[in-house]
LUMDRENZA-746308 format. One record per residue (C-alpha): residue number from 0; residue in one letter; x, y, z. Coordinates in steps of 0.25 Angstrom, whole numbers, plus 5000, padded with zeros to 4 digits. Layout:
# LUMDRENZA-746308
- NUM | A | X | Y | Z
...
# end
This chain:
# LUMDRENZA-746308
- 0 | X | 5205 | 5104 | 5378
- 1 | X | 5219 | 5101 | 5377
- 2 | X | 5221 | 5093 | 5389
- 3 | X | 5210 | 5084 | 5382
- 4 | X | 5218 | 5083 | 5372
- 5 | X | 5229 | 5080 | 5376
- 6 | X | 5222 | 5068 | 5386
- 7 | X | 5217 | 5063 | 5373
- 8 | X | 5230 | 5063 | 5366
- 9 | X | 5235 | 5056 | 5379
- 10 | X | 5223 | 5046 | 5380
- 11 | X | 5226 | 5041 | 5365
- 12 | X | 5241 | 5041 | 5368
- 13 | X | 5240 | 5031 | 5380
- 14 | X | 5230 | 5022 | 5373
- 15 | X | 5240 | 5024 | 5362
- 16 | X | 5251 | 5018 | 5371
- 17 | X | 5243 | 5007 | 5379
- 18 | X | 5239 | 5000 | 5365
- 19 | X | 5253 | 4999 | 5362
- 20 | X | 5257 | 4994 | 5374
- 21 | X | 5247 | 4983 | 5374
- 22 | X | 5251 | 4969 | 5372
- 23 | X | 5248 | 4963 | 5358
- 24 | X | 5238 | 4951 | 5359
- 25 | X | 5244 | 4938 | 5360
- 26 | X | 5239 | 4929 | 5346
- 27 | X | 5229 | 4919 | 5348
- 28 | X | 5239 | 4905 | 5351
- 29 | X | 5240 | 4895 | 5339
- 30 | X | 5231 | 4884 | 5342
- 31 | X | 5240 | 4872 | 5345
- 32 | X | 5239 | 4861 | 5331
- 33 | X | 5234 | 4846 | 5334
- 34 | X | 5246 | 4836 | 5337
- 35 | X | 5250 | 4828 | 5326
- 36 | X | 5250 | 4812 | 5326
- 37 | X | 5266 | 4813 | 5330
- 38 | X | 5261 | 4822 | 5344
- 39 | X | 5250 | 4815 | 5347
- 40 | X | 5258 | 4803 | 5348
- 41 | X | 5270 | 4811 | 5356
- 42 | X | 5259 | 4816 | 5364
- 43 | X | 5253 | 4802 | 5368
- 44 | X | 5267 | 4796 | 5371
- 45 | X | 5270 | 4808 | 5381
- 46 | X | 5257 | 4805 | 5389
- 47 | X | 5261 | 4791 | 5389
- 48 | X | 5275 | 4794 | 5395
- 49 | X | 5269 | 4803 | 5403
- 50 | X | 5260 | 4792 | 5409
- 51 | X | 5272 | 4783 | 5410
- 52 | X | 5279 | 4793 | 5418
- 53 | X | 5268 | 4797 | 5426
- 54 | X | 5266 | 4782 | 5430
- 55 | X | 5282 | 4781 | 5433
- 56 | X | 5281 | 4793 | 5442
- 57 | X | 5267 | 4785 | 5451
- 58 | X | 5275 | 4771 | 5450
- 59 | X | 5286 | 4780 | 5458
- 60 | X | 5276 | 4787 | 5467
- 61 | X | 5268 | 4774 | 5471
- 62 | X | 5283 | 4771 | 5478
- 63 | X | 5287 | 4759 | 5466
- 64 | X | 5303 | 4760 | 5464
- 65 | X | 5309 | 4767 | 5453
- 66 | X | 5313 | 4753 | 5445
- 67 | X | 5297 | 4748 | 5443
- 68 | X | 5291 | 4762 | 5440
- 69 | X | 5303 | 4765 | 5431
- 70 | X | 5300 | 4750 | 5423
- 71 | X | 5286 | 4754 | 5423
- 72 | X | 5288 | 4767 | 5417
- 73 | X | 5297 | 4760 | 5406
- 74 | X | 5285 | 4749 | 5405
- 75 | X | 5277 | 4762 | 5402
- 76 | X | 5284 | 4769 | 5393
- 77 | X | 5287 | 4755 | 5384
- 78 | X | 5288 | 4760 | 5370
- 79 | X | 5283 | 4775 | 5374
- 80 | X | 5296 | 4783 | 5374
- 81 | X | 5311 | 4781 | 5372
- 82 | X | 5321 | 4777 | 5384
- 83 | X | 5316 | 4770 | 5396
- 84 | X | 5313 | 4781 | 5403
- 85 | X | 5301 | 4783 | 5394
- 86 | X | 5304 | 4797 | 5389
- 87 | X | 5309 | 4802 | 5401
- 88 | X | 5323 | 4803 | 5409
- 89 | X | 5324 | 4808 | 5422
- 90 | X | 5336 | 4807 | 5432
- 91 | X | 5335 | 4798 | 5442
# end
């Protein structure tokens, strides 16, 4: 009787232990809030350099020299983004 006692005591002990030393649930993540006006508009600008750019990077790999994909891309990026590089400066 009072080993079954004590297997008992021990049973409650280790359930005891192994709740404690479970990890916490993670809260449920925050759902992400519509963009505004002002994001919506940085986010079409971005896919238009990114276009741009994507379109510089073929114009290289179809074998054209730097000097025309280079106008291209500013032809491109006309009024899009800042500097002639079109957003983006890289070392060359």
């Amino acid at each position: 009787m009072k080993s079954i006692v004590v297997l008992a005591v021990s049973a409650t002990l280790s359930v005891g232990v192994l709740a404690q030393s479970a990890p916490a649930a993670k809260p449920a993540p925050k759902a992400a809030a519509a963009p505004d006006e002002h994001a919506k508009k940085d986010i079409t600008r971005h896919r238009a350099m990114a276009a741009a750019h994507e379109a510089a990077a073929k114009c290289l790999e179809a074998g054209k020299d730097e000097e025309t994909c280079q106008k291209e891309l500013q032809a491109a990026c006309k009024g899009l983004a800042i500097g002639k590089y079109c957003g983006m400066r890289h070392e060359h």
